[in-house]
C-alpha positions as CSV (number, residue, x, y, z in Angstrom):
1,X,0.0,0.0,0.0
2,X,3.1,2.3,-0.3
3,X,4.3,2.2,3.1
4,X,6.2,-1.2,5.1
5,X,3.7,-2.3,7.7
6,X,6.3,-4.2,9.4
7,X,8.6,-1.2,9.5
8,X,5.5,0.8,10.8
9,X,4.6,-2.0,13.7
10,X,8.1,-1.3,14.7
11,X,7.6,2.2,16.0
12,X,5.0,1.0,18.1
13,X,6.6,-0.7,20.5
14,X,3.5,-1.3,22.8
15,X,2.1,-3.4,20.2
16,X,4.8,-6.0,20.8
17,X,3.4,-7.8,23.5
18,X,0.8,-10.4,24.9
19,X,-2.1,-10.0,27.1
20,X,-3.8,-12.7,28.8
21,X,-1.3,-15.3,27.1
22,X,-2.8,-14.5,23.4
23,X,-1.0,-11.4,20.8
24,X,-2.4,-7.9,22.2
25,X,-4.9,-6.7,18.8
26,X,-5.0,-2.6,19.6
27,X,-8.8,-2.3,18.2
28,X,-9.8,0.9,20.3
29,X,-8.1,3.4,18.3
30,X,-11.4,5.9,17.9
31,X,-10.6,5.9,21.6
32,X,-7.0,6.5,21.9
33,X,-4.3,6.1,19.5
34,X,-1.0,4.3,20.4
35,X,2.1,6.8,19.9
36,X,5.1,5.9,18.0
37,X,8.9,5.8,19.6
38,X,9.6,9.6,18.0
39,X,6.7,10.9,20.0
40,X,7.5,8.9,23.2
41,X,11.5,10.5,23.0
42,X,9.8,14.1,22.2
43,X,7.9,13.5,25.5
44,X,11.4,12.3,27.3
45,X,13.4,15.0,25.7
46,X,11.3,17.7,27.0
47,X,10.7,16.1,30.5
48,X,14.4,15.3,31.3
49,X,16.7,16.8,29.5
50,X,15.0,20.2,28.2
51,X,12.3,21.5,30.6
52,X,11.1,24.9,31.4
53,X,7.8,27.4,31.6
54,X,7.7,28.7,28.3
55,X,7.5,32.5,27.5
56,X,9.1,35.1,29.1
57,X,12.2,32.9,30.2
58,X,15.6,34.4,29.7
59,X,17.8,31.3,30.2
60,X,18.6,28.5,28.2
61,X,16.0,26.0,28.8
62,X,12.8,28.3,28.8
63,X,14.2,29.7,25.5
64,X,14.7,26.2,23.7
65,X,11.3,24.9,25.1
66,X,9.5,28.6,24.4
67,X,10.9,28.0,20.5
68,X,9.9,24.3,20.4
69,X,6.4,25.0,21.9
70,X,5.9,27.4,18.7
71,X,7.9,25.8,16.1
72,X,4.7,23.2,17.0
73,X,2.1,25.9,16.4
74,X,4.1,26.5,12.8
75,X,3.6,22.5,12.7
76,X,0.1,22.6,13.4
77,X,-0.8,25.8,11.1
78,X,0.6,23.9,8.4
79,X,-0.8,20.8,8.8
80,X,-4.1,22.3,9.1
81,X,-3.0,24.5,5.7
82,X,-4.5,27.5,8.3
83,X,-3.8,30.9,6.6
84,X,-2.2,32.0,10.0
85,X,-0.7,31.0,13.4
86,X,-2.2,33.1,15.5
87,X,-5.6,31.0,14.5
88,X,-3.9,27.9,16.4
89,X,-4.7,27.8,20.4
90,X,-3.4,25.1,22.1
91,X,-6.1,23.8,24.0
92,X,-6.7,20.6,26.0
93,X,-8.4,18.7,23.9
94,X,-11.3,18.4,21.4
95,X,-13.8,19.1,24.2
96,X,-12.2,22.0,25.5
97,X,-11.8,23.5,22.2
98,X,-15.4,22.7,21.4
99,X,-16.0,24.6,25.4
100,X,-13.9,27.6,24.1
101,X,-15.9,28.5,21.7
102,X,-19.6,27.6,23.1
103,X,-18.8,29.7,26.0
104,X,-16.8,32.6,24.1
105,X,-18.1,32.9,20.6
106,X,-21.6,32.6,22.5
107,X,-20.7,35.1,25.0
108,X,-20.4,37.5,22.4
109,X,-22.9,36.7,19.7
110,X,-25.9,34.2,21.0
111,X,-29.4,36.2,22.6
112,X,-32.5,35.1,24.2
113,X,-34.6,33.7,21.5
114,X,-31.7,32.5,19.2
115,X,-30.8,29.1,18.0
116,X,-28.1,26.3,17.7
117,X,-28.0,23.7,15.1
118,X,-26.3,20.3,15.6
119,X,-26.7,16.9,14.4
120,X,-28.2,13.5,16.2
121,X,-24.7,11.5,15.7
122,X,-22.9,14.4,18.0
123,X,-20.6,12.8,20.4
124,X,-21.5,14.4,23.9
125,X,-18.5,16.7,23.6
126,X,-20.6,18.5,20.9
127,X,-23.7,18.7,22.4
128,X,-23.3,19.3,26.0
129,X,-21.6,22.8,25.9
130,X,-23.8,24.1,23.1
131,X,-26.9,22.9,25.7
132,X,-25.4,24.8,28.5
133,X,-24.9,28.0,26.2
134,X,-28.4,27.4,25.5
135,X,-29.5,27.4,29.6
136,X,-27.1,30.7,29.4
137,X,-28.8,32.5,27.0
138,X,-32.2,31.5,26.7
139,X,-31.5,30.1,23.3
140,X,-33.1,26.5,21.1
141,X,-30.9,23.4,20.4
142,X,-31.8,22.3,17.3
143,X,-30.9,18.7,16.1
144,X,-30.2,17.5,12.4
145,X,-31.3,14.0,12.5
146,X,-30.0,10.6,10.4
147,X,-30.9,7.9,8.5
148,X,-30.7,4.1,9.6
149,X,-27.7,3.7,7.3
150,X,-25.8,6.6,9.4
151,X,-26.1,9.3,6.9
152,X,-27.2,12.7,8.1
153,X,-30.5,14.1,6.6
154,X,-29.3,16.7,4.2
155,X,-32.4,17.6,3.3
156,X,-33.9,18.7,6.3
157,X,-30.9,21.2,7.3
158,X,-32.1,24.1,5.2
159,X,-35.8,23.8,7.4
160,X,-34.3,24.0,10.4
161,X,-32.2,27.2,9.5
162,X,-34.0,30.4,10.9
163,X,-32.8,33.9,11.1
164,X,-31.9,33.1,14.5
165,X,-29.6,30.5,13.9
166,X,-26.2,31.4,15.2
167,X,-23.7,28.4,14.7
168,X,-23.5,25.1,13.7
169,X,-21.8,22.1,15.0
170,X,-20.8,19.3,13.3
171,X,-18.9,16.1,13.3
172,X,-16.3,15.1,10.6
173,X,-16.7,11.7,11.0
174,X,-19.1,10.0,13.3
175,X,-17.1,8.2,16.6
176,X,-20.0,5.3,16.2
177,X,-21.2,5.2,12.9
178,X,-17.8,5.9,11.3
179,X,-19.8,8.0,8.7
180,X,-17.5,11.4,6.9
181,X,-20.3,13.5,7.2
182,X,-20.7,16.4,3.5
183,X,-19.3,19.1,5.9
184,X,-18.2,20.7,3.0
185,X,-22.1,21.0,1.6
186,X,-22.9,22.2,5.7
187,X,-20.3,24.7,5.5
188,X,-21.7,26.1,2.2
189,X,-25.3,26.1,3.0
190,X,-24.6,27.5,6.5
191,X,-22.4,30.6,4.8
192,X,-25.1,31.0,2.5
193,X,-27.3,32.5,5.6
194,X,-24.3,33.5,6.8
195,X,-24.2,31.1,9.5
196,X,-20.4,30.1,11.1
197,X,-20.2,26.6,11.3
198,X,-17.5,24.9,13.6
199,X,-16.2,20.9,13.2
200,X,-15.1,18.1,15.7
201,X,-12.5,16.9,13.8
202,X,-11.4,14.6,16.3
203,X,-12.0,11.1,14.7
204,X,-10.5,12.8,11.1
205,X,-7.6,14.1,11.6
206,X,-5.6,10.7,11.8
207,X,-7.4,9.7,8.5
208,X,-7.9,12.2,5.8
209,X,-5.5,15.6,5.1
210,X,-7.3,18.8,6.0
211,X,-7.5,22.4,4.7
212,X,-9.5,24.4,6.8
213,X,-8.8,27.4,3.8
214,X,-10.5,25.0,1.2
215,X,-13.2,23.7,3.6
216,X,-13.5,27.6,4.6
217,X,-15.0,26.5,8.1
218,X,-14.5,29.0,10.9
219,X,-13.7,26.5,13.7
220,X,-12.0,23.2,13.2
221,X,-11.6,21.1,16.5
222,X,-9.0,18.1,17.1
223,X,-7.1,16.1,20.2
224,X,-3.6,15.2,19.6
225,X,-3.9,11.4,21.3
226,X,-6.4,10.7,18.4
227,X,-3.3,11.3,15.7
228,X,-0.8,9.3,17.9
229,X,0.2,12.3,20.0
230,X,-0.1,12.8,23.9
231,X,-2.9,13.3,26.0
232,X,-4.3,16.3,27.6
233,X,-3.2,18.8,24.4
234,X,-5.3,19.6,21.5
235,X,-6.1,22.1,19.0
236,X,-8.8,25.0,18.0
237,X,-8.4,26.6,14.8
238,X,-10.9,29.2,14.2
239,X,-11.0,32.4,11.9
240,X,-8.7,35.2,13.0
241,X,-12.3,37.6,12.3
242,X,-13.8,35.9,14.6
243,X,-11.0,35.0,17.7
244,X,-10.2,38.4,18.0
245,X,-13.8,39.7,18.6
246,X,-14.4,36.6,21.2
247,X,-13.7,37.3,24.5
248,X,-11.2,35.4,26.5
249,X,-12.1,32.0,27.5
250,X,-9.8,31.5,30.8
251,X,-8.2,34.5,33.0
252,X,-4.5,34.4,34.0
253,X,-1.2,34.4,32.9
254,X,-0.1,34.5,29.1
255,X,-3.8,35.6,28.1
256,X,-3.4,38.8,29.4
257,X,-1.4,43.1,28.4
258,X,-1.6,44.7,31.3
259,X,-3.5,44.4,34.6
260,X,-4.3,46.6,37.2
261,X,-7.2,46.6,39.6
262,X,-9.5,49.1,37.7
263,X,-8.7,47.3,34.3
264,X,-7.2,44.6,32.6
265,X,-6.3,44.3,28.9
266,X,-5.9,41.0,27.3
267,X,-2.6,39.8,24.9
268,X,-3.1,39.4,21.1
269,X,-3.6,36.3,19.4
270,X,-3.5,32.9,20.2
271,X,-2.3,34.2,23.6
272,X,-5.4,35.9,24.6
273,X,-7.3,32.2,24.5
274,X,-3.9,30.4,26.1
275,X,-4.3,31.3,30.1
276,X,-1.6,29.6,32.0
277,X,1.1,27.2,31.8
278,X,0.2,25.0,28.4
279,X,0.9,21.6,28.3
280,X,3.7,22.1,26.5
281,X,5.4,19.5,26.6
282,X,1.9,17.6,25.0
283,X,2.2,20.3,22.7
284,X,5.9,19.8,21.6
285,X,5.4,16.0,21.3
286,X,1.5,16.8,18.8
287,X,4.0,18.4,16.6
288,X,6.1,15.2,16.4
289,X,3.0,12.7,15.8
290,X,1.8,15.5,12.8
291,X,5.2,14.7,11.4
292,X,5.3,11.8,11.6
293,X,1.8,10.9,9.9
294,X,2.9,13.3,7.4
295,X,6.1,11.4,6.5
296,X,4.3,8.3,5.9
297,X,1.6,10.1,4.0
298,X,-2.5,10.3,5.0
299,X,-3.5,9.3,1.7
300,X,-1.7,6.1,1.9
301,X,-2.4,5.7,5.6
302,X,-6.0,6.5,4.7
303,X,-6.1,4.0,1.9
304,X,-4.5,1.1,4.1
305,X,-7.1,2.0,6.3
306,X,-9.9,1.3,4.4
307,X,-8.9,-1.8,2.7
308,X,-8.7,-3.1,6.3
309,X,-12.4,-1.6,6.8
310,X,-13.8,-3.3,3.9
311,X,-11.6,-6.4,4.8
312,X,-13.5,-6.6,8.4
313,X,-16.9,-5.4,7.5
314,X,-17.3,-8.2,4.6
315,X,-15.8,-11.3,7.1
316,X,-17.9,-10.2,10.1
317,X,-21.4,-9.7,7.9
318,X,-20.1,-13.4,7.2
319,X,-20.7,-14.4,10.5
320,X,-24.6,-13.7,10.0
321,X,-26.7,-12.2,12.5
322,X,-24.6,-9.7,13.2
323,X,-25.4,-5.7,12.9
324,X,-23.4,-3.4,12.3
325,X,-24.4,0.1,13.0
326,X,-23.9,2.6,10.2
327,X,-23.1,1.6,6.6
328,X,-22.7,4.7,4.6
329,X,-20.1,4.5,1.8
330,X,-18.5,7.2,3.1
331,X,-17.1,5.9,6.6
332,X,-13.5,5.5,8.4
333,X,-12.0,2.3,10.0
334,X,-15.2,2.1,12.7
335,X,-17.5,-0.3,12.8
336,X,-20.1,-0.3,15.7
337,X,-21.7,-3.3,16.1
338,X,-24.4,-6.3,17.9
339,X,-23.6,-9.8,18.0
340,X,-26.5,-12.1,18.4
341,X,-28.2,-11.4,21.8
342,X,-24.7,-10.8,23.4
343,X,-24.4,-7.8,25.8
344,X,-21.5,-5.5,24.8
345,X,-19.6,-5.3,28.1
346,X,-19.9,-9.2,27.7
347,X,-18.4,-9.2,24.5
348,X,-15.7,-6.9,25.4
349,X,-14.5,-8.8,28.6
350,X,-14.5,-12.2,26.7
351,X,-12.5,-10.7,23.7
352,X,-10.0,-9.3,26.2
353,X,-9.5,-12.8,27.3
354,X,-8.9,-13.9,24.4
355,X,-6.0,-10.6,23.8
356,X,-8.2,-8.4,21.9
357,X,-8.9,-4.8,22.9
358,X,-12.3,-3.1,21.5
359,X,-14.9,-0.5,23.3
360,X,-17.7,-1.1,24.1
361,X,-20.5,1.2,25.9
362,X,-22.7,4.6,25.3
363,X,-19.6,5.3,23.2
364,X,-20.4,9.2,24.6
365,X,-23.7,8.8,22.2
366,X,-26.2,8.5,23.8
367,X,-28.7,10.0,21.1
368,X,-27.3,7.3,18.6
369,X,-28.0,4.5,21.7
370,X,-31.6,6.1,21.3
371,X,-31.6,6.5,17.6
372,X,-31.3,2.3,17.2
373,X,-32.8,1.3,20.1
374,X,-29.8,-0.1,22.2
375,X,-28.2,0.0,25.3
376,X,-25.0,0.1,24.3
377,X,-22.7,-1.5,21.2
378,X,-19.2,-3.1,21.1
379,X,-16.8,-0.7,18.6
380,X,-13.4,-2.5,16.8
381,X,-11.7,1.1,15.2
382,X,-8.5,0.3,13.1
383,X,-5.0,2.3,12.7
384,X,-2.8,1.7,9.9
385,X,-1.0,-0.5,12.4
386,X,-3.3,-3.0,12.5
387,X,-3.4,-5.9,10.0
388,X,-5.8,-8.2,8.2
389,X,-4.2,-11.1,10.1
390,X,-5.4,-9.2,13.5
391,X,-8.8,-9.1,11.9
392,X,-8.9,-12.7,11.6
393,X,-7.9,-13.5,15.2
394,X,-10.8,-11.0,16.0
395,X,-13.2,-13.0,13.5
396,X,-11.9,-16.6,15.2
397,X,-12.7,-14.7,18.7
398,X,-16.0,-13.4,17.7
399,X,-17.2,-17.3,16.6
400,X,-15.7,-18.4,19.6
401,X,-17.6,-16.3,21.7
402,X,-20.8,-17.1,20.1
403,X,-20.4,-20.7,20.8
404,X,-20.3,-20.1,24.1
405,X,-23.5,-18.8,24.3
């Protein structure tokens, strides 16, 4: 597939080991994403050898980690193909970059009366905030529903756009159903009432190359441990226009020009939305796991990907009475799924007997529990470190499971 999987498995050392006596299969990628030996020597670099509070430092080690920390922003701001990069923030994560800007951008622009639009296959991180900025303001959630298959309802979105509708939030790709939702159809429709619209790209960044220029979408949201990067950092890119009109999201350090006790004036851009000392370290190491992907390439790593999708969607709809929830042709390495009568956390525990990792749960959906009339499903996502061979211990698992019951 243009790339040497065993050269790849070798990066990910983690990989190389057993649990409960059987190979360890990593299926619970849309979860968290296993990091590669560059990104795990970033980390050690800058937590033993280099480490210091960035900005502001005069010495040596605050100046190389103050330099690293932005020569990741200049990472990031490429990656994304953002047109600058003071529209990077360093955040904590997809949900507090999707928090920044229900709390801020609403602050500043949402009334009593008005109106939020976002769709039925949300993960909670996208729907929670906008509902409390809703409670704030006196303001209507409105919900873009989907098909059985897992494709939104295009033709719905245009009735439920008012003149009162202020935002919309949308998913890239769904965490349950897999699905890549049109955003670039939302995005046009929403501009057309000039509506901005803001993305979770969470569960695409480690799958497809993104320009949010191209896309022209004014807030595009990602965590780094979903592209094989640390924990606890993440990214909001949003529109310069629009950032510098929003009000601070945190108060403290960094974020602020001058402060006295009758006044304080906040710091330009990103700083004014980065109170505090950043994880930069996280941050530092996010820039290594961008390279990284990059070097390999996200078309081939996306077309790998997929091969292994349609490799375990056609041997598990072998098995027969099986479901798998959401089947759109457009869809990432996620499959959601029911096996027989078998509860989920059942299925889970057995198959990490048996060495295999998958998760299983609400999946943080609970809307898409409600939309198929389940409690709760059992989710295998892929990497382009996984194999078709892993797939068929998973199959062999899966029948040996069943017999059981």
């Amino acid at each position: 597939m243009g790339f040497n999987f065993q050269d790849i498995r070798k990066d990910f050392p983690i990989l190389d080991q057993r649990v409960n006596k059987h190979p360890w299969v990593y299926f619970d990628n849309a979860a968290t994403a296993q990091r590669p030996k560059v990104v795990l020597e970033k980390i050690r670099e800058f937590s033993v050898i280099t480490n210091a509070n960035i900005h502001r430092g005069t010495h040596d080690h605050a100046i190389r980690t103050t330099e690293a920390y932005e020569n990741a922003r200049d990472i990031v701001k490429e990656f994304l193909h953002a047109e600058a990069r003071e529209e990077i923030i360093f955040t904590h994560g997809t949900t507090e970059s999707i928090n920044l800007v229900a709390r801020s951008f609403c602050e500043k622009f949402l009334t009593t009366g008005d109106e939020i639009i976002v769709t039925e296959m949300e993960h909670h991180a996208n729907i929670v905030p906008w509902q409390m900025a809703c409670e704030r303001h006196q303001a209507t959630l409105k919900v873009l529903p989907f098909s059985d298959k897992g494709e939104l309802r295009m033709e719905l979105l245009e009735t439920l756009i008012t003149k009162r509708t202020k935002i919309i939030a949308v998913a890239h790709v769904s965490n349950t159903l897999g699905t890549v939702n049109p955003i670039e159809e939302i995005i046009q429709i929403a501009h057309s009432h000039n509506i901005p619209v803001l993305i979770d790209g969470a569960q695409s960044v480690p799958h497809a190359s993104i320009d949010v220029q191209k896309l022209d979408c004014d807030f595009y949201a990602f965590s780094g441990h979903k592209i094989y990067g640390p924990t606890g950092i993440g990214i909001l890119y949003g529109k310069r226009s629009l950032l510098e009109v929003m009000p601070p999201f945190l108060g403290g350090g960094e974020m602020i020009d001058q402060v006295t006790f009758k006044k304080t004036t906040y710091n330009e851009l990103p700083h004014k939305f980065e109170a505090g000392t950043p994880h930069y370290v996280g941050a530092i190491a996010l820039g290594s796991a961008i390279q990284y992907v990059q070097n390999i390439g996200l078309d081939k790593i996306a077309a790998y990907e997929h091969q292994l999708l349609n490799y375990a969607t056609n041997q598990m709809k072998a098995l027969g009475d099986l479901q798998i929830f959401g089947e759109s042709p457009a869809k990432t390495g996620v499959i959601c799924f029911k096996l027989d009568q078998i509860h989920p956390f059942d299925l889970g525990t057995l198959l990490d007997q048996l060495g295999i990792a998958v998760r299983t749960g609400r999946l943080c959906a609970d809307p898409v529990m409600d939309h198929y009339q389940v409690t709760a499903m059992t989710r295998a996502s892929f990497a382009f470190y996984n194999s078709e061979e892993e797939i068929d211990l998973f199959i062999k698992a899966l029948q040996r499971i069943r017999s059981m019951f």
